[in-house]
Backbone as CSV, one residue per row, in Angstrom:
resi,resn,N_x,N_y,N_z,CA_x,CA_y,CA_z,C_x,C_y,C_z
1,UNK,0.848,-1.174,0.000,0.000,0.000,0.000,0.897,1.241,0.000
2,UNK,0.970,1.915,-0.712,1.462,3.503,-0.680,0.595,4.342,-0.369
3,UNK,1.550,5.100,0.515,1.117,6.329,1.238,0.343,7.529,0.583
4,UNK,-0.073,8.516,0.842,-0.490,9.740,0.765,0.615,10.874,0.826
5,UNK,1.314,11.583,-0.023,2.342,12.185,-0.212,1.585,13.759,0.515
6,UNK,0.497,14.147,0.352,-0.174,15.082,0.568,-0.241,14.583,2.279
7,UNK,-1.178,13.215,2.800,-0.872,13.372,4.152,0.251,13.434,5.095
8,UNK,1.335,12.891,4.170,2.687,13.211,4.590,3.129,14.365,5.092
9,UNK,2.913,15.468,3.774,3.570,16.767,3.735,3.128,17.738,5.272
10,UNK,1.520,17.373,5.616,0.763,17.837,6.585,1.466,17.397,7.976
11,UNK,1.439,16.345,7.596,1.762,15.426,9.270,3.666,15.860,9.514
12,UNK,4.275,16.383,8.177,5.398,16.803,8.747,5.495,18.444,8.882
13,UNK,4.420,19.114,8.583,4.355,20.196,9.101,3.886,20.620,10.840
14,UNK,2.638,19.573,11.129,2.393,19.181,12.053,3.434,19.319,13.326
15,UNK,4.398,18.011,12.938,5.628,17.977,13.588,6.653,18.519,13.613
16,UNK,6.782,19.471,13.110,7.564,20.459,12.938,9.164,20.074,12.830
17,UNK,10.095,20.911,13.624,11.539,20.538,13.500,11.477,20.295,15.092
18,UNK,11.873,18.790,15.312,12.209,18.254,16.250,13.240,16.987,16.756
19,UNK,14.059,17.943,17.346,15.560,16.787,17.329,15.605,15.540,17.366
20,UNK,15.960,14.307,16.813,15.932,12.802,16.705,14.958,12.561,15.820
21,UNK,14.042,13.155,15.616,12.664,12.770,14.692,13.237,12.237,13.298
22,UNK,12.872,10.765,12.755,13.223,10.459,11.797,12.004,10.130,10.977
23,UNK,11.955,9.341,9.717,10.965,8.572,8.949,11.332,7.262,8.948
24,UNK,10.013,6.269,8.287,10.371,5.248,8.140,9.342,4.466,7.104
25,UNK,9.674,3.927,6.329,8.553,3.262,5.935,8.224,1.587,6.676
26,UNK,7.099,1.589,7.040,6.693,0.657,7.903,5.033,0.804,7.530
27,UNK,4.946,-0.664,7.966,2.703,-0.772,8.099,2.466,-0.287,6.400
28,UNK,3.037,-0.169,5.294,2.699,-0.164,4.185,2.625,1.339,3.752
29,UNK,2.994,2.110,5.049,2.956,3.679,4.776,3.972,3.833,5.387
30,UNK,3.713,5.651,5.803,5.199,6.004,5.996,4.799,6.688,7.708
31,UNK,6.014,6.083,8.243,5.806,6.575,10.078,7.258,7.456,10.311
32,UNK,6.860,8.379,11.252,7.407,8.890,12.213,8.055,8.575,13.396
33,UNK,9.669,9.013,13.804,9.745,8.106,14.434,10.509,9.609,15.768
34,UNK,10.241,9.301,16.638,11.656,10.265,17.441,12.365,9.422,18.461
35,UNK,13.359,9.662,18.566,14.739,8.338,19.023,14.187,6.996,18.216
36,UNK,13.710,6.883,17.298,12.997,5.114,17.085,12.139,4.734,17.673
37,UNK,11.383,6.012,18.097,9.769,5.503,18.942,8.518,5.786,18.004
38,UNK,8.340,5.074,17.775,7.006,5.619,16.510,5.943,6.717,17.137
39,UNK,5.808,7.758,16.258,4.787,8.703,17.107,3.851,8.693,16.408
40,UNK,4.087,8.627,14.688,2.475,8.835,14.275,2.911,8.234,12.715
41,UNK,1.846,8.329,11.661,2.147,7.439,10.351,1.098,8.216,9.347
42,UNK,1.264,7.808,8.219,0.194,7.811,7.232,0.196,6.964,6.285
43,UNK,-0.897,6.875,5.650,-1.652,5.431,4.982,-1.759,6.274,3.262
44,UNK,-2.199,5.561,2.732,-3.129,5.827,1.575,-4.171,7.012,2.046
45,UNK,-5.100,6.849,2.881,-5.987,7.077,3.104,-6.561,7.770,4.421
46,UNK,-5.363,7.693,4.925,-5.805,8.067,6.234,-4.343,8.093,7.305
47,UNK,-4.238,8.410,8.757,-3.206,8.635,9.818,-3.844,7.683,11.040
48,UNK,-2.463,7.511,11.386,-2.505,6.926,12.833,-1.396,7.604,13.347
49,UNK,-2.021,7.717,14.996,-1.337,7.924,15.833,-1.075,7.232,17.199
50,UNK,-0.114,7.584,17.975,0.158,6.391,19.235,0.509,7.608,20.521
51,UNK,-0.495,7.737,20.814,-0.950,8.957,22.113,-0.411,7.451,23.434
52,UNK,-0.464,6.033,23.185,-0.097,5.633,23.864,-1.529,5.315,25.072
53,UNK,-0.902,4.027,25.891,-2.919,3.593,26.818,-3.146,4.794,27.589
54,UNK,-2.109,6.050,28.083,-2.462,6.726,29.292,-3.748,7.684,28.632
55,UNK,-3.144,7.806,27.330,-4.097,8.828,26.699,-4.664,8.610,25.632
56,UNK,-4.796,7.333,25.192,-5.947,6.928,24.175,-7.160,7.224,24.670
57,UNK,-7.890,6.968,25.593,-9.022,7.436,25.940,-9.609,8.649,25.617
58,UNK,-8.480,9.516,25.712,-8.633,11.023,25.572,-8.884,11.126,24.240
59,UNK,-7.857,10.429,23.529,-7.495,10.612,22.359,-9.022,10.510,21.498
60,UNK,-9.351,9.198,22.010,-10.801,8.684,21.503,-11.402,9.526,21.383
61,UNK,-11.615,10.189,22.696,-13.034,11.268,23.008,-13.071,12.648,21.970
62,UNK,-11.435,12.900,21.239,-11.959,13.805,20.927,-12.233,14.030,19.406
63,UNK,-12.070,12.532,19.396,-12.547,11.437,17.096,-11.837,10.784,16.735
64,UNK,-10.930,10.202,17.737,-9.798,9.171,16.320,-10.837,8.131,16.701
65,UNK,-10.182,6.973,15.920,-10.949,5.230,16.120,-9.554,4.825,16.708
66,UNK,-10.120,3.603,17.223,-8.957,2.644,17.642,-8.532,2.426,16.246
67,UNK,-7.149,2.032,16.584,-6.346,1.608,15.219,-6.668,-0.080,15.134
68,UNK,-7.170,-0.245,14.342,-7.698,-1.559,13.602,-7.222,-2.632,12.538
69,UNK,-6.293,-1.927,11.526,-6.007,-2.570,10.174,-5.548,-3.860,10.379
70,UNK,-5.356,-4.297,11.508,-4.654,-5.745,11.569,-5.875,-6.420,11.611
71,UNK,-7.258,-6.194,12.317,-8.089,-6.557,12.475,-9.198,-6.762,13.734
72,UNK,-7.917,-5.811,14.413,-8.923,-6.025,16.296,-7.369,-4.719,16.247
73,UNK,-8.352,-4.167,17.690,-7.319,-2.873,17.881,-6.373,-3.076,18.623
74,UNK,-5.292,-2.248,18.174,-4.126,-2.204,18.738,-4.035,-1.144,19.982
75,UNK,-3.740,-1.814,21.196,-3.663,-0.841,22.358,-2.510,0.902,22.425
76,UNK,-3.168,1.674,22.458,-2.390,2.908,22.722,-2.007,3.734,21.282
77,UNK,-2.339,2.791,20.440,-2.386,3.514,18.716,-4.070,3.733,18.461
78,UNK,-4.157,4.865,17.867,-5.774,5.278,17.301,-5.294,5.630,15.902
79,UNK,-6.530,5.976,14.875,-6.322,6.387,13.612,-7.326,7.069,12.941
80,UNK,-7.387,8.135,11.904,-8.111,8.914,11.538,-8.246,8.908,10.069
81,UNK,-9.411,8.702,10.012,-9.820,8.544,8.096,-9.270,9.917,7.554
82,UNK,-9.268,10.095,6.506,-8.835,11.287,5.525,-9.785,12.208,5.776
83,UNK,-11.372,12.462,5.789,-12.342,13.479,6.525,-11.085,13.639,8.300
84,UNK,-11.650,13.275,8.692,-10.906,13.459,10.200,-9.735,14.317,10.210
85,UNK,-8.793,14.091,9.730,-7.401,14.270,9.399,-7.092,15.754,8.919
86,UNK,-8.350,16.255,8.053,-8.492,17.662,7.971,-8.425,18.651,9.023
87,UNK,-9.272,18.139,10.182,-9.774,19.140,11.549,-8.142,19.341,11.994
88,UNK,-7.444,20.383,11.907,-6.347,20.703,12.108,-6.525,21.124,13.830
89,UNK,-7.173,20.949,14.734,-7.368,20.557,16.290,-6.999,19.953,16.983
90,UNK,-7.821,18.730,16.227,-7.620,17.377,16.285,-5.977,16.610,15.929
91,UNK,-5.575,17.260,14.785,-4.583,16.611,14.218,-3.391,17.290,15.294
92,UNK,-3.689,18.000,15.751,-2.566,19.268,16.684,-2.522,18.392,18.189
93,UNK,-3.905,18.308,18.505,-3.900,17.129,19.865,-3.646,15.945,20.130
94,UNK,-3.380,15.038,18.787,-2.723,13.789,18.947,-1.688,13.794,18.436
95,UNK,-1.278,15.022,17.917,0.470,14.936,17.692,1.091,15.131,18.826
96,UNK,0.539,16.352,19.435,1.124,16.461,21.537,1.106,15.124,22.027
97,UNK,-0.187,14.612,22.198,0.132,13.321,22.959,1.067,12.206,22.692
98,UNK,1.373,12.007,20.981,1.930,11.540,20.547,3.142,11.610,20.654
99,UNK,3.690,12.542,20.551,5.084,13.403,20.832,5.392,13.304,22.293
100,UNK,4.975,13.534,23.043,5.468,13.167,24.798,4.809,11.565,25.206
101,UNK,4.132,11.029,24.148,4.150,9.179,24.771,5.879,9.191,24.048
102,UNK,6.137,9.376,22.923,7.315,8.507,22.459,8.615,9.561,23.207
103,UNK,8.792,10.660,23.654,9.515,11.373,24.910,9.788,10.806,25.760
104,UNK,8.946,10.083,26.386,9.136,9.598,27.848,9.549,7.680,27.348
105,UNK,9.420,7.178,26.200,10.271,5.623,25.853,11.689,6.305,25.991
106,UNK,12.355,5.234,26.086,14.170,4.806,26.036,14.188,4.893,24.471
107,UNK,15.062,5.657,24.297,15.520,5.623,22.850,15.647,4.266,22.455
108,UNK,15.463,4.277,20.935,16.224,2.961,20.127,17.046,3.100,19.309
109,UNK,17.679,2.074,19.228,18.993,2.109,18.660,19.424,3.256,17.921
């Protein structure tokens, strides 16, 4: 599956310039990584993010879905269809959470 070059461009404006932050292609799209902690991704079609279990809940409440594509959800990752992904709010509040869940992991390699 290839990515969304357009949700790319967003999600790295999003994230602005932030030290260790790398890319990666992974999950059939392309993810974000800071020290090698995945913070967030994009699809074809749509974004995920990993606000992580303390704040998925939150995350939920304020429109992502649980992240699903495997087929049952993955704990502490949520994801947002291409409508969703627009609300630049939304996309601003699970990049924060996103960004201080993968802050507070041990770097990788």
């Amino acid at each position: 599956m290839a990515y969304s070059e357009a949700l790319a461009e967003t999600m790295r404006a999003d994230l602005g310039v932030e030290p260790g932050l790398s890319e990666k292609k992974m999950f059939g799209g392309l993810c974000f990584l800071l020290h090698g902690n995945m913070v967030c991704g994009v699809t074809r079609d749509g974004a995920m993010y990993r606000p992580g279990k303390a704040r998925e809940g939150a995350a939920l409440e304020l429109g992502a879905q649980p992240l699903s594509f495997t087929g049952r959800p993955m704990g502490g990752m949520v994801e947002l269809d291409a409508g969703a992904f627009e609300d630049d709010a939304l996309r601003a509040k699970l990049t924060e959470f996103s960004l201080a869940h993968a802050a507070g992991l041990p770097p990788k390699g």
